[in-house]
BASEFI-871334 format. One record per residue: z, y, x of N, C-alpha, C, O in turn; residue in three letters. Coordinates in steps of 0.02 Angstrom, whole numbers. Each point is the difference from the previous one (the first is absolute). Layout:
N
    npz    npy    npx   capz   capy   capx    cpz    cpy    cpx    opz    opy    opx res
      Z      Y      X      Z      Y      X      Z      Y      X      Z      Y      X ALA
...
% end
This chain:
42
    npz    npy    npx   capz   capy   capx    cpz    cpy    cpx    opz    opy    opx res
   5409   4769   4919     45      7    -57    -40      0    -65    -59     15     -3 UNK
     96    -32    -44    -51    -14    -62    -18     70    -43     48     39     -3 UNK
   -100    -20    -27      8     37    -45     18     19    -67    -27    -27    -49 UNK
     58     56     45     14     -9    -82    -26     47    -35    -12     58     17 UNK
     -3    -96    -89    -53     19    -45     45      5    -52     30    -50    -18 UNK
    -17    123    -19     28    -11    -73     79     31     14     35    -12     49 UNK
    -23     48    -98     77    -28     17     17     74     31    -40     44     16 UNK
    106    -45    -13     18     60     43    -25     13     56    -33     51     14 UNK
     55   -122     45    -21     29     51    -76     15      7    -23     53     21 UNK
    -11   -107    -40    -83     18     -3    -29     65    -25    -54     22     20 UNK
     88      6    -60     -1     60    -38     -8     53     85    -46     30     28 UNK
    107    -41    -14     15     52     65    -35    -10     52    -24     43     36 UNK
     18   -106    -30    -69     -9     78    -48     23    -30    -11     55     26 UNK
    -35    -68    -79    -51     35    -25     -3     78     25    -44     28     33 UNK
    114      3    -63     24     65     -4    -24     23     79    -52     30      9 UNK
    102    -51     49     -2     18     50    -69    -13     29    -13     37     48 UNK
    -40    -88    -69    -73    -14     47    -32     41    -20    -50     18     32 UNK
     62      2    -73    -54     65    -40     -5     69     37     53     28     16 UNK
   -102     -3     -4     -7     68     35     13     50    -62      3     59     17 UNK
      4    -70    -78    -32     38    -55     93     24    -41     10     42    -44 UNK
     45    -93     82     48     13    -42     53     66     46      4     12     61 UNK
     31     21   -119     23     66     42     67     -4     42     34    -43    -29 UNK
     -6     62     72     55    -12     28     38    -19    -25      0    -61     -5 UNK
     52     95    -24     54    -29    -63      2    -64    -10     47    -37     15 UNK
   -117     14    -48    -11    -65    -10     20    -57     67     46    -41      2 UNK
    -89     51     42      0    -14     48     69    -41      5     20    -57    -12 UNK
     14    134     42     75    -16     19     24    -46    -41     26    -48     27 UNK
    -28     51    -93     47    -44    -44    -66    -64     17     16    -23     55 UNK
    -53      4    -69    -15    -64     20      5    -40     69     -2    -61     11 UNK
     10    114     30     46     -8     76     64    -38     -4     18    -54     23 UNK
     14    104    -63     59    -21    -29     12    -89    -20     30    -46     28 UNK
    -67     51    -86      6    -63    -26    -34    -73     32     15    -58    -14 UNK
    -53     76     48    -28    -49     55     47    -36     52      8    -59     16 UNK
     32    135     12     44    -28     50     76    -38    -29     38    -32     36 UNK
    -30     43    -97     63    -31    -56    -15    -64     36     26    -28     48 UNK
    -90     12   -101    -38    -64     -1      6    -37     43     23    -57     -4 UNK
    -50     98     75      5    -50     54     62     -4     45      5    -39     48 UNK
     32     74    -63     63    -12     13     23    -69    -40     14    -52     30 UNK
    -12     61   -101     30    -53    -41    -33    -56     10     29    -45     31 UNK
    -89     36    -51    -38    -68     -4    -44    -28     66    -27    -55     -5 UNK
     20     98     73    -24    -11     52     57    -22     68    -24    -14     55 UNK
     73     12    -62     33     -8     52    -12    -41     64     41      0     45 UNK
% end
């Protein structure tokens, strides 16, 4: 699958690969990842 760089979702994969970001975060870039690949991955 491709990566994305920039941008919301890239924002949030960044978010989630990171050991350094705090839960909360996490979750909401969880969040918005799975939008994503719901919407634009089918």
């Amino acid at each position: 699958m491709a990566v994305h760089h920039g941008g919301k979702v890239g924002k949030a994969g960044k978010t989630l690969a990171s050991k350094s970001s705090s839960k909360p975060a996490k979750s909401k870039a969880g969040t918005t990842l799975a939008n994503h690949k719901a919407k634009c991955h089918k």
